[in-house]
C-alpha positions, 0 to 999 in steps of 0.5 A, spaced: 480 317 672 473 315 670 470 316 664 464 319 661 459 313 659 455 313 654 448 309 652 447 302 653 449 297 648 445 290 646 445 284 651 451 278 650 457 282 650 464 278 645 471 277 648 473 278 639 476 273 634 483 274 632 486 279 630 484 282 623 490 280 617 493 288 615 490 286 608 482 285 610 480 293 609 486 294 604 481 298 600 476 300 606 479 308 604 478 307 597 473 311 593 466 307 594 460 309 596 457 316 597 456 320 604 449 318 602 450 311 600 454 310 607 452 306 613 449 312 619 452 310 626 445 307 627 445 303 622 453 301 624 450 299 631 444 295 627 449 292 624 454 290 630 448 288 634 446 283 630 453 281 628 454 279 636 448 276 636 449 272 629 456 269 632 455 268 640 457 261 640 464 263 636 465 268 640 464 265 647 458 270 650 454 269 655 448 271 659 451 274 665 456 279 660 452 286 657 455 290 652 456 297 651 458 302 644 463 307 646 465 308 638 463 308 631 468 309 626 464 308 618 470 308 612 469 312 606 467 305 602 462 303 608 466 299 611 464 299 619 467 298 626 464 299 632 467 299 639 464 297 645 465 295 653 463 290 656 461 288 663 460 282 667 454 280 671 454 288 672 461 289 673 466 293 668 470 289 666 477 292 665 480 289 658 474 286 656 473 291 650 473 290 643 472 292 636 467 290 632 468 290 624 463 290 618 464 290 611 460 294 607 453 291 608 454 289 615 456 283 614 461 280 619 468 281 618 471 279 625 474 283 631 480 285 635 479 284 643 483 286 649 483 279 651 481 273 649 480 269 656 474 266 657 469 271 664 467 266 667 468 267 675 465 262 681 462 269 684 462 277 685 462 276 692 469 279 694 473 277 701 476 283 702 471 288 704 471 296 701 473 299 707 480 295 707 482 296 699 481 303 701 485 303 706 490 299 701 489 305 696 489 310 700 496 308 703 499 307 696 497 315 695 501 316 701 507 312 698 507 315 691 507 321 695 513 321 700 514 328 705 508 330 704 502 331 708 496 329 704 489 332 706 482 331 705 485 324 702 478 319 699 479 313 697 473 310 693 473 303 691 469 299 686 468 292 684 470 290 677 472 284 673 479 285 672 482 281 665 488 285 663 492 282 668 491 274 667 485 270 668 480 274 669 479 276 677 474 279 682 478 285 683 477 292 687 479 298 682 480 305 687 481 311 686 485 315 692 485 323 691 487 328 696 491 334 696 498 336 697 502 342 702 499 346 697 492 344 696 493 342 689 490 335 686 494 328 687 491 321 685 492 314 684 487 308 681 489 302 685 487 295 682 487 290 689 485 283 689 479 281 692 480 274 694 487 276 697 487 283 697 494 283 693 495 289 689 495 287 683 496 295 679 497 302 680 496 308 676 497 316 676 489 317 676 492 325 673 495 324 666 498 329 665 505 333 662 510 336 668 505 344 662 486 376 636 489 375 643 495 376 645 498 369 647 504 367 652 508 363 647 505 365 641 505 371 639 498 374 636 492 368 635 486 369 632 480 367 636 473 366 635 469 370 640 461 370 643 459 377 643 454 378 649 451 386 649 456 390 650 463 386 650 465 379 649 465 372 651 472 368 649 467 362 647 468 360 640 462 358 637 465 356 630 468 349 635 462 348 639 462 352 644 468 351 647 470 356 653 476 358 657 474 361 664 478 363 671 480 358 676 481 363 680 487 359 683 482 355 686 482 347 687 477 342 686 473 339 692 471 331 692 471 326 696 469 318 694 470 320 687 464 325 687 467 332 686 462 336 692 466 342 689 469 344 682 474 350 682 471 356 678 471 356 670 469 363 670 468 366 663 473 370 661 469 377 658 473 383 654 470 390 652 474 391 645 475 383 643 482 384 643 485 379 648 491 379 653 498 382 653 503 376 652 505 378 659 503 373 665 500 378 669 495 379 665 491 373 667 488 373 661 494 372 657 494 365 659 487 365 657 489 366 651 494 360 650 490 356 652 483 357 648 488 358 641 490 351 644 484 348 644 482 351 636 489 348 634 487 341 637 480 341 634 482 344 628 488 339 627 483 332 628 477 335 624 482 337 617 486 331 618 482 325 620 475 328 620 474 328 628 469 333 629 472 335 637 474 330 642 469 326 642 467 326 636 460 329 637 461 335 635 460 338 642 465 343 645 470 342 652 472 347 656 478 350 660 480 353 666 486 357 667 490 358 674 488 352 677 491 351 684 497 355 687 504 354 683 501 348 681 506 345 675 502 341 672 496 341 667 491 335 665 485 333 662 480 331 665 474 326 663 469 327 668 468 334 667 471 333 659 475 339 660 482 342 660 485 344 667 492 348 667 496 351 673 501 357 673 507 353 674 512 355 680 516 360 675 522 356 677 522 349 673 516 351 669 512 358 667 504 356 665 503 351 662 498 352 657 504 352 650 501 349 645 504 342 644 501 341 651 494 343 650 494 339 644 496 333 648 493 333 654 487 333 649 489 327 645 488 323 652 480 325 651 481 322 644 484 316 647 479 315 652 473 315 648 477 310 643 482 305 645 481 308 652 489 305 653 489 303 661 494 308 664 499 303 667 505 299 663 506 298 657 499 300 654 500 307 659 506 309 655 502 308 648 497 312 651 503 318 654 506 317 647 499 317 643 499 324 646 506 327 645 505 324 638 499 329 636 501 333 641 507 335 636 502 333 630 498 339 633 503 344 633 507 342 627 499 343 623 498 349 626 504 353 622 505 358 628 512 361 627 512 364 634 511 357 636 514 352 630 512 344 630 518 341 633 520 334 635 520 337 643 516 337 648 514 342 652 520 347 651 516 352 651 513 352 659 520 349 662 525 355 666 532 354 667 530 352 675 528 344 670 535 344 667 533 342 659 531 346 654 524 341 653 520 335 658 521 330 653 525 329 645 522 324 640 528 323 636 532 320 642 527 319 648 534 318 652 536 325 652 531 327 658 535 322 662 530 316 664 525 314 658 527 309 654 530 309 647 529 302 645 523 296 647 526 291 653 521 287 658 523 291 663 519 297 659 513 295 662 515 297 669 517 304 667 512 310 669 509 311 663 512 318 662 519 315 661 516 308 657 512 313 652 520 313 649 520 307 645 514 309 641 516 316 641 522 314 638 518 310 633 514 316 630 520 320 630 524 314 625 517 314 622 516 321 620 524 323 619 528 317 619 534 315 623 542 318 622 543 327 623 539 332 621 535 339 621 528 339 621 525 346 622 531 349 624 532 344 630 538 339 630 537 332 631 540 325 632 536 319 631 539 312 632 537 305 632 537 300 637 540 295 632 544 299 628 539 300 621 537 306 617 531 307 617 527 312 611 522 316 614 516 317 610 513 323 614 508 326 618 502 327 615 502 319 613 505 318 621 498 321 623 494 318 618 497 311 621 497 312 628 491 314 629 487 309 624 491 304 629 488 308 635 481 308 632 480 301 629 485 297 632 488 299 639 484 296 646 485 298 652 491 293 653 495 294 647 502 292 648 508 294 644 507 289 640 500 290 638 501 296 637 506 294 631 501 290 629 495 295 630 498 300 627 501 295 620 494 293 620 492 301 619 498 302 614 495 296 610 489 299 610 491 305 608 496 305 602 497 296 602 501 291 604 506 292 599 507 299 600 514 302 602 509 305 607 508 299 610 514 297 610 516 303 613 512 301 619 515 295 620 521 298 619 521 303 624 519 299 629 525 293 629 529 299 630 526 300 637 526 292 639 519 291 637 520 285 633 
């Protein structure tokens, strides 16, 4: 999936300096400057050019790399942290991001990078053509996809530089769409070797769970609307103008990455302001579902983290409902930074527009315009779990009682034709039959669904604690892969840390163990390295094998 891109950064890009100690910003959050005595994004992007200027020969740069600011976190004391992408001679460079951070004044502190491995490569001319990585990724699209007869199938190659996967290579990254029997969207990036032409990684380009109105799974949401003349628009101006429009089972058209075609988004408009009827027939039921999902999301980032929408920019996303034919899916998508949910076929899966679903698949927005953790191996079950993980934070933080929080995922869209009561369970990962419960080498070749576990498991422990219990009227039972117990010190402060971690630590090629480091780090940050908190951390995260 390819990102929205934002302005463009200065000259000289850094591969980073180590990792900052847990203890460098211990006082980043405590009381300091005022709002009007903070450091504005400009000047924290002042401020980090220079630092990459100042420090260029320590960090490696050169004149064939360029950067690129995607985010700008500034802390309660000024504390600054500026991330950016890089490219080399032109060309993305996959796992050449880093963060930059900066004291108060603008001093450098130091930086975490995606890689530390020097880009220097003899040329950016490939051997192996476009025409043949296409073709290469095309029939890995066939593959992922066995029995079905793909149509309009595209494949689009583009030159990158590839540093997640050794020393950085000359590689193709493609993105290969079609649509299935159905006429419902399938995708997959393949990152092939341009000297060799080996695959060297493939990725699903689709990230996505298998999903006063009158909601489908929540009882009777309060709503935001815009009047225009005589009715209403379900478009909440109080959000930044989010909308919810019609799919009108439609599908998009693309071809070679570029979208010739979008399935409708057609407004959904009302004559009284009272939406729905809590039946799927009325189609604006799961219109409402997903518009109370949206509010919930937004809600939940900007009162708990200050986030003030998916990108942070205050600007609104928009959804479409009844997307495709019995389509059992729903995704966000960065291109058109929307949301996109099917009907599901009724047997396995109902609509997919529950709340925890929404939540989800939004935090992937979230995701992309910070860590932007690659889908694939261990860091695409860091970017599955940091889903799952807000996605219930959403839920529990939304106080619904027609949909109370839980530590279920998607128990609400699953039929009987599924066979289990949710997709995914925190507590013990296992339960759904393939995730992980506990980190081993082989977690990294999973599909990121099922090694999402292991840091599901993680927060579960973190936020309740290891052994049986009831939370919210459900019964869990979490154990630990090395037999501890573990105390957990509950949600609130498991949001608060993994999104610090998420925000100012985590690059696009974190690993389980960076995202232990990364997240004792924001535990550092927020109550020090001597807290029981940071010790909670640690804790939890021994009692899933990362060590």
């Amino acid at each position: 999936m390819s990102r929205i891109q934002h302005g463009r950064g200065p000259r000289l890009a850094t591969a980073g300096l180590a990792a900052t100690t847990a203890t460098l910003l211990v006082a980043a959050l405590a009381p300091g400057a005022t709002a009007a005595d903070r450091p504005t994004r400009a000047a924290a992007l002042e401020h980090a050019a220079t630092a990459l200027l100042d420090h260029a020969a320590a960090l490696k740069l050169t004149d064939a790399q360029d950067t690129e600011a995607r985010d700008v976190v500034v802390d309660q004391n000024g504390t600054q942290h500026v991330r950016y992408d890089r490219t080399y001679r032109g060309l993305p460079v996959l796992g050449g991001d880093f963060v930059v951070h900066l004291a108060p004044d603008g001093d450098f502190r130091g930086a975490d990078r995606a890689t530390d491995a020097a880009l220097s490569l003899p040329t950016v001319t490939p051997k192996l053509s476009a025409p043949k990585a296409a073709d290469l990724a095309a029939n890995a699209l066939r593959a992922a996809n066995p029995g079905e007869l793909l149509k309009r199938l595209t494949a689009k190659p583009e030159l990158v530089v590839d540093a997640l996967h050794g020393a950085p290579k000359l590689a193709w990254r493609t993105n290969a769409v079609a649509l299935d029997s159905l006429g419902n969207p399938v995708a997959r990036t393949v990152l092939t070797d341009a000297g060799t032409g080996a695959r060297i990684d493939a990725w699903d380009a689709i990230e996505s769970v298998s999903g006063d109105g009158e909601s489908l799974y929540g009882g009777t949401v309060p709503l935001e609307t815009a009047q225009s003349g005589s009715s209403y628009q379900l478009k909440d101006p109080t959000r930044g103008g989010t909308y919810t429009g019609d799919a009108e089972n439609r599908t998009d058209l693309c071809f070679l990455g570029i979208c010739l075609v979008r399935a409708p988004a057609t407004l959904f408009t009302d004559a009284d302001n009272h939406w729905g009827s809590g039946n799927a027939d009325d189609r604006a039921s799961a219109a409402v579902d997903a518009q109370y999902g949206t509010d919930a999301t937004w809600d939940y980032y900007q009162d708990v983290h200050g986030r003030d929408g998916i990108a942070g920019d205050g600007k609104g996303s928009y959804n479409r409902v009844h997307y495709g034919t019995r389509y059992n899916n729903a995704f966000w998508d960065d291109t058109c930074f929307c949301m996109t949910y099917g009907d599901g076929d009724g047997t396995t899966f109902g609509p997919l527009v529950s709340l925890d679903v929404a939540g989800h698949e939004m935090s992937h927005g979230v995701t992309s315009k910070t860590a932007a953790l690659t889908y694939s191996g261990e860091s695409g079950g860091l970017n599955e779990a940091t889903s799952d993980i807000f996605g219930t934070l959403v839920e529990w933080h939304a106080g619904n009682p027609a949909d109370p929080g839980d530590y279920l995922i998607g128990e609400k869209v699953v039929r009987d034709g599924f066979g289990r009561e949710a997709l995914r369970y925190m507590d013990k990962p296992s339960r759904d039959g393939a995730s992980a419960d506990c980190w081993s080498t082989s977690v990294g070749d999973m599909d990121v669904h099922y090694s999402s576990g292991v840091a599901n498991h993680f927060a579960y422990l973190l936020a309740e604690g290891s052994g049986a219990r009831t939370v919210g009227g459900v019964a869990y039972d979490s154990p630990t892969c090395d037999g501890s117990t573990v105390s957990g010190i509950g949600r609130d402060k498991l949001g608060d840390i993994w999104y610090r971690a998420l925000t100012v630590y985590m690059t696009s090629s974190t690993d389980y163990a960076g995202a232990r480091a990364a997240t004792l780090s924001a535990a550092g940050d927020l109550y020090g390295t001597d807290s029981a908190e940071y010790a909670a951390v640690g804790a939890a995260w021994s009692a899933v094998n990362v060590g």
